[in-house]
N, C-alpha and C positions, 0 to 999 in steps of 0.2 A: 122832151125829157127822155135822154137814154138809158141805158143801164152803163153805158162806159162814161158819160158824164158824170155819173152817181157815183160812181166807181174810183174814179179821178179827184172830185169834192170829199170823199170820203177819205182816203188817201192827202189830201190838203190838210183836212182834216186831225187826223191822226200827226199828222208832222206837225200843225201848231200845237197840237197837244202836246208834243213829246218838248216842241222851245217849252211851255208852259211848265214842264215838268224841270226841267234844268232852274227856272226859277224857281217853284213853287217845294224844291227838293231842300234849298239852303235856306228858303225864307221858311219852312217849318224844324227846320233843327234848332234855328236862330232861337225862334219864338217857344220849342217844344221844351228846348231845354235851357235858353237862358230867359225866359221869360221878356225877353222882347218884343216890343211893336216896330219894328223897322219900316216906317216908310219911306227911307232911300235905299230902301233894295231895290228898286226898278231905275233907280240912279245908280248903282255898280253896273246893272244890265247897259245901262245908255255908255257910260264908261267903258264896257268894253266892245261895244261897237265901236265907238273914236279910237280907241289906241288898235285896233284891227284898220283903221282907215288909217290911221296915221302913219302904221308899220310897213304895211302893203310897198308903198312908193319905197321905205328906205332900205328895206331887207330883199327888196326884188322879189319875194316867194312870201306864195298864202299861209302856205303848212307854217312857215318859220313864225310867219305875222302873227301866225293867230296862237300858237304854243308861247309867243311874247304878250302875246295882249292876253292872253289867259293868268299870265304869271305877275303881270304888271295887274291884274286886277285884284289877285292874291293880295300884294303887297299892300296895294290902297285900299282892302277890306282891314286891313289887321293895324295898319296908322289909323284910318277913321276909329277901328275898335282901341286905340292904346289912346287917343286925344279927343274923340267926342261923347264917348260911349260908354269909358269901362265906369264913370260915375252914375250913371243912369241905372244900374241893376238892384239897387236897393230903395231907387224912387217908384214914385206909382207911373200909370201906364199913360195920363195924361201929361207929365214932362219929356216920358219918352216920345210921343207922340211930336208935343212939341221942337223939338231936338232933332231928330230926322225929318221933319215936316221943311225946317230952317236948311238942313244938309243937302233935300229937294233944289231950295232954293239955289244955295250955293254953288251945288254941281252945274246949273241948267245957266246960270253966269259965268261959270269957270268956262264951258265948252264954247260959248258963245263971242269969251274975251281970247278965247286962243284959236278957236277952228271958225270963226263970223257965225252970223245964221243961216247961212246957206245950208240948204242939206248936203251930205256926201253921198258916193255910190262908190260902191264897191263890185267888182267883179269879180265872181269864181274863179279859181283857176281850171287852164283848160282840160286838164283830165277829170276836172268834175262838173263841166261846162254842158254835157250833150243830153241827151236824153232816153231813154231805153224803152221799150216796149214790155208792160208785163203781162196781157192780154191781147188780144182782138181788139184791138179797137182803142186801150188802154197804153197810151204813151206818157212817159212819167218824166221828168226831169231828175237827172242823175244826182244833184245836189239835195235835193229835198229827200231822195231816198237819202243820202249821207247823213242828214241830221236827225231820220230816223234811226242809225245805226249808230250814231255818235250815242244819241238818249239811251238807246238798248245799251249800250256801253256802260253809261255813266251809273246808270241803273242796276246792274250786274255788278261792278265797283262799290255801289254803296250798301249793295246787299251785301258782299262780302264784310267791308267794312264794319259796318253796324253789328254783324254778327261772328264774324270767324276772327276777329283781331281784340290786342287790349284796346284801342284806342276809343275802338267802339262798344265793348263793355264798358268805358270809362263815360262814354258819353250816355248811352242806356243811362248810366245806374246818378248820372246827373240831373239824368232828368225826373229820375223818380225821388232821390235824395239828395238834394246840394248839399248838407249842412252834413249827412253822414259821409259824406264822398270828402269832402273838406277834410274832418277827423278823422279820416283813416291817412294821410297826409298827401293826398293827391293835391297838386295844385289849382285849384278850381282858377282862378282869374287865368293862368296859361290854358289851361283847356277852352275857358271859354272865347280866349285869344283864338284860339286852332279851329273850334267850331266857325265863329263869324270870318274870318279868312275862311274856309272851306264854302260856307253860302257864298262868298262874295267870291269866289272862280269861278262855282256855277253860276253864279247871275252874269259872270264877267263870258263865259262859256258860251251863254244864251245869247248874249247880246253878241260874240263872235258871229256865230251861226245864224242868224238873222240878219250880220248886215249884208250879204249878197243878195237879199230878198228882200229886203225893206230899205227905205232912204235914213240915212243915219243923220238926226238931226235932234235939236234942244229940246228936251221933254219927252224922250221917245217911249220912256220908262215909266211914263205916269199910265197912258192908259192899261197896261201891261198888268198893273200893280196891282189893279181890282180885280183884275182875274186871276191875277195869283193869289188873291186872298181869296176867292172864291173858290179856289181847287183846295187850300189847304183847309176851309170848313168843312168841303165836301168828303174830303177825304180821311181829313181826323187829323190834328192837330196832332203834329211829332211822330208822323206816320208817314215815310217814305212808300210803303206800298200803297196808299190812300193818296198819296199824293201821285203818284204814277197813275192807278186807276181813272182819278178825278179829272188827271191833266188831260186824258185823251179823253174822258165822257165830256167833258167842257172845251174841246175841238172841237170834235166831229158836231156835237150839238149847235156849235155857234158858225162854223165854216156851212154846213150844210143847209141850216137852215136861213142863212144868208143869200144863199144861192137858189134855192128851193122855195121857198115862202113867196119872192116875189113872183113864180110863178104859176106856184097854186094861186092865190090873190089875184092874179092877171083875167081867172076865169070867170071873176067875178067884177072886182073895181077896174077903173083904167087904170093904162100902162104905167101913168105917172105915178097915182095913188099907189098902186103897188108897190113901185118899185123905192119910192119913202117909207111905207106901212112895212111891207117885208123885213127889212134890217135891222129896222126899231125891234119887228115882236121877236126877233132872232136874239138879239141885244137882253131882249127882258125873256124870254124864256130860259137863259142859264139860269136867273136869280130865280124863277118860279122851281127850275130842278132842283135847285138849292134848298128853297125852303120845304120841298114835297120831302127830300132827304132827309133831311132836318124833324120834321114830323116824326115820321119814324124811327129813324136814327140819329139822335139825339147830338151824339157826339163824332160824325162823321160814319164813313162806310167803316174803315179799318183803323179805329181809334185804337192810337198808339197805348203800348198793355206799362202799369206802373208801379 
């Protein structure tokens, strides 16, 4: 165990946190303010990994592919919200449930009847292919820094957003009052159109930036899903900063300690045991951070103010 390994894990880290947070950004505005349970938000994330694989081969260029597959995922946020969805906000949260649970389904056949089940891959492009050194010891890969700087991006946009613009005083004062937002004559159904389109670019975002790193294939978006629920408890429901914080404290926590666990363990069980045992208590020690949170802070770290 070095300190430039630590160093590198931590850094992994940090970067799944930040995809984490590109989910875990639109799946709490979704839920914060339209009172949704979406569980095919990790199916727009799977979505826009396929039209990023799809795009690739016919635009010749990543940049292009991925500013289309981000826009294409737009678009398929805001038809699933105009034909599956906009009747679901005045039922309870067990039709919702069941309704994106079925859209799960749906999506994970739809990719399966048009791309097989083969997984895809995706290749970077080559100026974000190499690797750079940011330490002694400490060599990084220039794409995982990118989607560090993509999150820092998107992050900085939504803070603007949420607070220096009308659209996000419109959406704040949604989430505190629908019913007075309504009668002041704002369009609440178009807003709430604009909001789930907005989650679903970033889900569509996240799944860009992810498929050079990950194999893009059917369900990729289910396991994803529980830890994006797990960031936005952590963090505070309808709290963009809570949810940035959570996304990298439930990184670095679940990268590290996957990598780390089986070798503290190693000095104790054998290789094999460990290296089963480490992942699992890596696995369950987010949900223990979660509920140690939760004890004390009730309503996440930076529960959204109403």
């Amino acid at each position: 165990m070095t300190l430039s390994l630590f160093l590198t894990q931590a850094l992994n880290g940090v970067q799944f946190g930040v995809m984490l947070f590109l989910m875990a950004a639109g799946l709490t505005l979704v839920f914060g303010i339209m009172n949704l349970v979406n569980l095919a938000h990790g199916s727009l994330y799977m979505m826009g990994a396929y039209f990023l694989a799809a795009l690739v081969p016919v635009t010749g260029n990543f940049f292009v592919a991925a500013v289309l597959a981000v826009a294409a995922s737009l678009a398929l946020g805001i038809v699933v919200e105009l034909i599956a969805l906009r009747t679901l906000y005045r039922r309870d949260h067990l039709d919702q449930v069941l309704c994106t649970f079925g859209l799960i389904l749906f999506f994970n056949e739809i990719v399966r009847m048009i791309w097989g089940a083969t997984a895809l891959f995706v290749q970077p492009p080559p100026i974000l292919s190499g690797f750079v050194q940011l330490l002694p010891g400490v060599i990084y890969p220039v794409y995982r820094l990118t989607i560090m700087g993509v999150g820092l991006a998107v992050a900085i946009f939504l803070y603007w957003l949420n607070g220096h613009t009308r659209l996000g005083m419109l959406i704040r004062a949604g989430a505190s009052n629908r019913a007075m937002v309504g009668a002041l004559g704002v369009n609440i159904t178009l807003l709430y159109t604009l909001v789930f389109g907005l989650g679903a670019a970033l889900a569509g975002l996240a799944g860009v930036m992810a498929g050079p790193i990950l194999s893009v294939q059917s369900g990729m978006g289910d396991s994803i899903l529980i830890l994006t629920f797990v960031v936005i408890v952590i963090g505070g429901i309808g709290s963009i900063r809570g949810a940035l914080v959570a996304s990298i404290l439930v990184g670095v926590v679940d990268t590290v300690g996957r990598v780390f666990l089986p070798l503290v363990l190693g000095a104790v069980f054998s290789p094999a045991t460990s290296s089963k045992v480490g992942p699992a208590i890596a696995s369950m020690s987010i949900y223990i951070l979660m509920a140690a949170i939760l004890f004390f802070r009730p309503q996440g770290l930076f529960p959204a103010h109403r």
